[in-house]
C-alpha positions as CSV (number, residue, x, y, z in Angstrom):
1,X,-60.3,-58.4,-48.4
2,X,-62.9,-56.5,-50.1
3,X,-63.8,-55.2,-53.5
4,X,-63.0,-51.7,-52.2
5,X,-59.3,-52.9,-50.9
6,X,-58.3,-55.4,-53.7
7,X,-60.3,-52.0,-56.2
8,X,-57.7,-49.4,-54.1
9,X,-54.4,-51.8,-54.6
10,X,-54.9,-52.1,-58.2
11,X,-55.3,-48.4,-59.1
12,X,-52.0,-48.0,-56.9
13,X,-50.3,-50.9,-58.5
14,X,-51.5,-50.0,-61.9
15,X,-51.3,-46.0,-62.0
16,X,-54.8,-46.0,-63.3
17,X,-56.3,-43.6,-60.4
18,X,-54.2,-40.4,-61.4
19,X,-56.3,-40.3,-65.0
20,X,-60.3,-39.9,-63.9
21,X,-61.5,-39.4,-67.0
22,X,-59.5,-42.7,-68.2
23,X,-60.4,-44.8,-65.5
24,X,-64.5,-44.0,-66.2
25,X,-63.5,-45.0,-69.8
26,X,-61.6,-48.5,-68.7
27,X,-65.1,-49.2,-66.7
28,X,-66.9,-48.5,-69.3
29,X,-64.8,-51.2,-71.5
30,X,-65.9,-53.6,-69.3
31,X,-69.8,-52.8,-69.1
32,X,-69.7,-50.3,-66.0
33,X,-71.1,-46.5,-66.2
34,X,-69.1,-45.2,-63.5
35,X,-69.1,-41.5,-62.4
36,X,-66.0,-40.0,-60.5
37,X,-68.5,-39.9,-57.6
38,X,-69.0,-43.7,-57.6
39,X,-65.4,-44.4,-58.0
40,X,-64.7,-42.6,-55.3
41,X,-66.8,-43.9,-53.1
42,X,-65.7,-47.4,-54.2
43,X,-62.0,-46.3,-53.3
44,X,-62.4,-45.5,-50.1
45,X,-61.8,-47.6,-47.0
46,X,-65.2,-49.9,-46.5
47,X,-65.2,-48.1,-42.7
48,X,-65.7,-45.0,-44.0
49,X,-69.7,-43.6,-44.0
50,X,-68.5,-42.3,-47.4
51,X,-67.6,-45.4,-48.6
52,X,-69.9,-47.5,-50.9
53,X,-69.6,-51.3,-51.5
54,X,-67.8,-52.1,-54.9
55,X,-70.3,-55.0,-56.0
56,X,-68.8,-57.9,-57.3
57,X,-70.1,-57.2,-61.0
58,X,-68.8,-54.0,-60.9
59,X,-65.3,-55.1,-59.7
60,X,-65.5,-58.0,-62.3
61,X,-66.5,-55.2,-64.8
62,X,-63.4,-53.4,-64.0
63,X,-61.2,-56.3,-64.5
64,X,-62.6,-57.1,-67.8
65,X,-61.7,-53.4,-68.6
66,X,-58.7,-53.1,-67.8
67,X,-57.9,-56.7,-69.8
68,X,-59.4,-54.9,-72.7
69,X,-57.9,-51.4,-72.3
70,X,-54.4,-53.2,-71.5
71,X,-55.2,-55.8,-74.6
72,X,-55.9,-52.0,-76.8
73,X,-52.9,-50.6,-75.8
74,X,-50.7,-53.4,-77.0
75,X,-52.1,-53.7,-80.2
76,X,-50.8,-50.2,-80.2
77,X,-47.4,-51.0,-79.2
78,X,-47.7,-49.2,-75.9
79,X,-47.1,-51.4,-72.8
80,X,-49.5,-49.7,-70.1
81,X,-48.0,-51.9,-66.9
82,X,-44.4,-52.0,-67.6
83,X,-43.1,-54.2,-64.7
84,X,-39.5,-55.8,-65.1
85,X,-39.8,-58.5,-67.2
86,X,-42.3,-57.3,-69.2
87,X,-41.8,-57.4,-73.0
């Protein structure tokens, strides 16, 4: 799997695509300047000419966001990835 695919899954399984202007800010947590241009070029299909590779520091970047924005949100008492179970 690529950066692009496992990049795609997680804004699907963790609604974090339908904000733009949020997901620039959860990159930016993590070290990234992303522009919606980038990030949607990094969400599409690797196959694609208007693709671009996700490179592994920016995918790391985003994870380390979204720990933080995720880590943020709970000090706020909001739980941003409310899966069963969760508490």
């Amino acid at each position: 799997m690529t950066n692009n695919e496992l990049f795609k899954n997680l804004l699907h399984l963790t609604g974090c695509g339908k904000d733009k202007d949020n997901l620039i800010y959860i990159f930016r947590l993590g070290g990234i300047v992303a522009s919606n241009s980038k990030i949607k070029g990094w969400r599409t299909d690797i196959e694609s000419n208007r693709a671009s590779h996700m490179p592994n520091e920016v995918f790391q970047g985003f994870i380390d966001g979204l720990f933080t924005y995720r880590d943020m949100q709970l000090q706020q008492g909001t739980n941003v990835f409310n899966f069963p179970g969760n508490k």
